[in-house]
C-alpha positions in Angstrom: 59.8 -60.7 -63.3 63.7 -59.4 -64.2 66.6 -60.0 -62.0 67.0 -57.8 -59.3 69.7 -55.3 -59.8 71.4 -52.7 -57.0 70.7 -48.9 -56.4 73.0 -47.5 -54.2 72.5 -44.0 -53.1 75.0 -42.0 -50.6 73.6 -40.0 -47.7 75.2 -38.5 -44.6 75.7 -40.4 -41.2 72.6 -38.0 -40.2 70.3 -38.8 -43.4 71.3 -42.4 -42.6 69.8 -42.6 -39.0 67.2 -40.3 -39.7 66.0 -43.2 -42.6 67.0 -45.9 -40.7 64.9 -45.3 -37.3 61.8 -43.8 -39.5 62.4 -47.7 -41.4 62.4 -49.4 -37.8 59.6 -47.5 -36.7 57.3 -48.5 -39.6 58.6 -52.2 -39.0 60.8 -52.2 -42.4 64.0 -53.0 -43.2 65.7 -50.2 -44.8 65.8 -51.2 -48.0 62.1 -51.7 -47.8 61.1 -48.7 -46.3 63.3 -46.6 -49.3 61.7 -48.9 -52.0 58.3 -47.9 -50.5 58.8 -44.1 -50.6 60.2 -44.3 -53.9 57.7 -45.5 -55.1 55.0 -43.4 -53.7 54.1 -45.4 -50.9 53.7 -43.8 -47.5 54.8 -46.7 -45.1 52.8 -46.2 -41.6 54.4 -46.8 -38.0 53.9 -50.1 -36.3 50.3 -49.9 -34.3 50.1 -50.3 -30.8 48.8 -53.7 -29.6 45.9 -52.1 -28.1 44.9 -51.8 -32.0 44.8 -55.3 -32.7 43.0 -56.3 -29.6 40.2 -53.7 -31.2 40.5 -55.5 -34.2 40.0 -58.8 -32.9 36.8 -57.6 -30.5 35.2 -56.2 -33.8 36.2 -59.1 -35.8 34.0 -61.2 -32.5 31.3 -58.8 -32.6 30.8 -59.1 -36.6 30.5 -63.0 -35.8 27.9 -63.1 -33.6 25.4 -60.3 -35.0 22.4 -61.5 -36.3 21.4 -59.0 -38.5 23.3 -58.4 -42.4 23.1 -55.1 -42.2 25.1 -54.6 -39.4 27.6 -57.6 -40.1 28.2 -56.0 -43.2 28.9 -52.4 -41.3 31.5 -53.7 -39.1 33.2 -55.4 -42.0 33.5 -51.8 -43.6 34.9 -50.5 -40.8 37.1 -53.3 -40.3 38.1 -52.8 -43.6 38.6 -49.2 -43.1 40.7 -49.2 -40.2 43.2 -51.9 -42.1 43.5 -49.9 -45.0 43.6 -46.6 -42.7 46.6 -48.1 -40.1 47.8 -50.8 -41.5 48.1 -50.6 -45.3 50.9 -48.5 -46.5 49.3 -45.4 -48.4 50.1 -44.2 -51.9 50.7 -40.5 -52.0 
């Protein structure tokens, strides 16, 4: 890897909030967040709690089924709903 080097870009006072609350709502700094879309990454919003509770009950349920099959079903979906809510997306 090369040395980082600086990109500065100039927006208005607007442009600024607007990309600095859309940054705080995905979780991501600022810089982040603009390195992301650049990119081609679509950043997601910070999930709601109730989300990882739902993870964590699948995550349970895929430990105590008996049957292959099935475990390996909720690991898709599992699996899905990371990449789906969690996982910033490429556009």
């Amino acid at each position: 890897m090369g040395k980082d080097v600086r990109i500065a870009v100039r927006v208005t006072a607007m442009e600024k909030a607007r990309i600095q609350a859309k940054a705080s709502k995905c979780g991501l700094s600022v810089t982040e967040y603009v390195k992301q879309r650049a990119l081609g990454y679509e950043p997601r919003a910070v999930p709601p709690d109730a989300l990882f509770v739902c993870l964590e009950m699948l995550g349970e349920l895929a430990d105590k089924v008996s049957s292959p099959e099935l475990d390996e079903e909720i690991c898709a979906v599992l699996k899905h709903i990371t990449a789906e809510f969690l996982l910033p997306g490429k556009g």
